[in-house]
C-alpha positions as CSV (number, residue, x, y, z in Angstrom):
1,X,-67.3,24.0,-59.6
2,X,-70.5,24.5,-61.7
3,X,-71.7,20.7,-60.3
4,X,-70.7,21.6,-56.9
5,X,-74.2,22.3,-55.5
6,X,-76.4,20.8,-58.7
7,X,-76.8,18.3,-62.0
8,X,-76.4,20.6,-65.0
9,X,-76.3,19.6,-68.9
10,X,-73.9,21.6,-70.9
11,X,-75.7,24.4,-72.2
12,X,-76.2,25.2,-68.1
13,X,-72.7,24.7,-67.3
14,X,-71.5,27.2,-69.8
15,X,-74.3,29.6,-68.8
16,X,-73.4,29.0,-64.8
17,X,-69.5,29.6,-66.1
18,X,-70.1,33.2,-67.7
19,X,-72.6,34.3,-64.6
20,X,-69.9,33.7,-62.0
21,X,-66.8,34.7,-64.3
22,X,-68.9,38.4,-64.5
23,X,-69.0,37.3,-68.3
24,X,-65.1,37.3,-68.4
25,X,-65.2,33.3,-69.1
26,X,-67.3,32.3,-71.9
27,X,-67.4,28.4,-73.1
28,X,-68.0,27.5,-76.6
29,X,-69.7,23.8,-77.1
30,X,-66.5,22.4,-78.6
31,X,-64.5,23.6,-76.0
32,X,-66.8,22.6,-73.2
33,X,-67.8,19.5,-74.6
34,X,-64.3,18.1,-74.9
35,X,-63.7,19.3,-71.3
36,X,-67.1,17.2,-70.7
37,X,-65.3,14.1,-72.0
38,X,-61.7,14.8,-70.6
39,X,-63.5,14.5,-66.9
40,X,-66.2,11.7,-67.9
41,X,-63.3,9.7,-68.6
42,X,-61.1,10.8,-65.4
43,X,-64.2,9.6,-63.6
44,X,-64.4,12.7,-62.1
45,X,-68.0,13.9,-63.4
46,X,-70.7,11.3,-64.0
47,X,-73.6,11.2,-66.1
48,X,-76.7,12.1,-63.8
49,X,-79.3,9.4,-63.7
50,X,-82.4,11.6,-63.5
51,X,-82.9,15.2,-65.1
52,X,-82.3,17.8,-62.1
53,X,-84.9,20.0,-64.2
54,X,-88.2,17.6,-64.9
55,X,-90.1,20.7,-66.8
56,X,-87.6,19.9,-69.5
57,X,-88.6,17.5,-72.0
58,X,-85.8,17.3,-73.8
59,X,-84.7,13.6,-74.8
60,X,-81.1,15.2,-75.8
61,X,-79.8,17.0,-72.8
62,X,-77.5,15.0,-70.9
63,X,-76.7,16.0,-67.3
64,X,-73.6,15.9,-65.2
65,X,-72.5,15.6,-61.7
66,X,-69.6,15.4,-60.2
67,X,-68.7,12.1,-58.7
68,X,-67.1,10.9,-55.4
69,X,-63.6,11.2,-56.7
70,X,-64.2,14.6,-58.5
71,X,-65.9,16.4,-55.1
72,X,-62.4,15.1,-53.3
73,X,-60.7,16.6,-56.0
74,X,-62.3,19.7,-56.4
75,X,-62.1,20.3,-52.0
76,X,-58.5,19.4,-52.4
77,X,-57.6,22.0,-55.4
78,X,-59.7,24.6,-53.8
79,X,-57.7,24.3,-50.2
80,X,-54.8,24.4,-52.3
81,X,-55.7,27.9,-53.8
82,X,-56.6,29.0,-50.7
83,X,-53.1,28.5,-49.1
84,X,-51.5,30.1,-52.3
85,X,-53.8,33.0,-51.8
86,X,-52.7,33.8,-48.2
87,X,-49.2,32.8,-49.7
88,X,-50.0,36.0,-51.7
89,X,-51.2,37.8,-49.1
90,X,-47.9,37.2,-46.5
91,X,-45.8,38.4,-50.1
92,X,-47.6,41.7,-50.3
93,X,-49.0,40.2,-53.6
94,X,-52.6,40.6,-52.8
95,X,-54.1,43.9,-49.9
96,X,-54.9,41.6,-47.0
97,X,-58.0,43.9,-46.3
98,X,-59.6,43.0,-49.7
99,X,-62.7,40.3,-48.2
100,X,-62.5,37.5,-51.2
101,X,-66.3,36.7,-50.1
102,X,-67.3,39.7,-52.2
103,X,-65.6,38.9,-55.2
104,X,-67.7,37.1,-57.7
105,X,-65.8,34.1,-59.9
């Protein structure tokens, strides 16, 4: 979801990960950078063309974006959690007066 709205190299994806997790989620380079690979080779990110950032000079940073295949994905998975979460909401699981559009992931 990090490449959902914008091209991001790594560093930016972990720091986009830990803002909307409230600091709760926090990547470590191995761990993201393996994750990097695992979807490069699903085809479901891509490596961006053109830096998203041009005031960055830095030959090293590779950026990301999602591809086709990985927005279908990621729509698909997140209407999937939605029906699970009003699942959880018929079950008593979650209050059904709590507004999700507050909550910050």
């Amino acid at each position: 979801m990090s490449l959902a709205d914008q091209d991001l190299h790594g560093y930016g994806i972990m720091k986009e990960v830990e803002r909307h997790s409230n600091g709760r989620v926090q990547l470590k380079p191995g761990t993201l950078y393996q994750a990097i690979k695992r979807l490069l080779i699903a085809g479901l990110i891509l490596e961006a063309d053109e830096k998203a950032d041009t005031r960055v000079s830095d030959e090293r940073r590779r950026y990301y974006r999602l591809s086709n295949f990985g927005q279908k994905v990621m729509s698909e998975e997140a209407e999937r959690l939605e029906r699970l979460v009003k699942l959880a909401r018929v079950k008593r699981i979650l209050d059904p007066s709590k507004n999700l559009n507050s909550l910050r992931f």
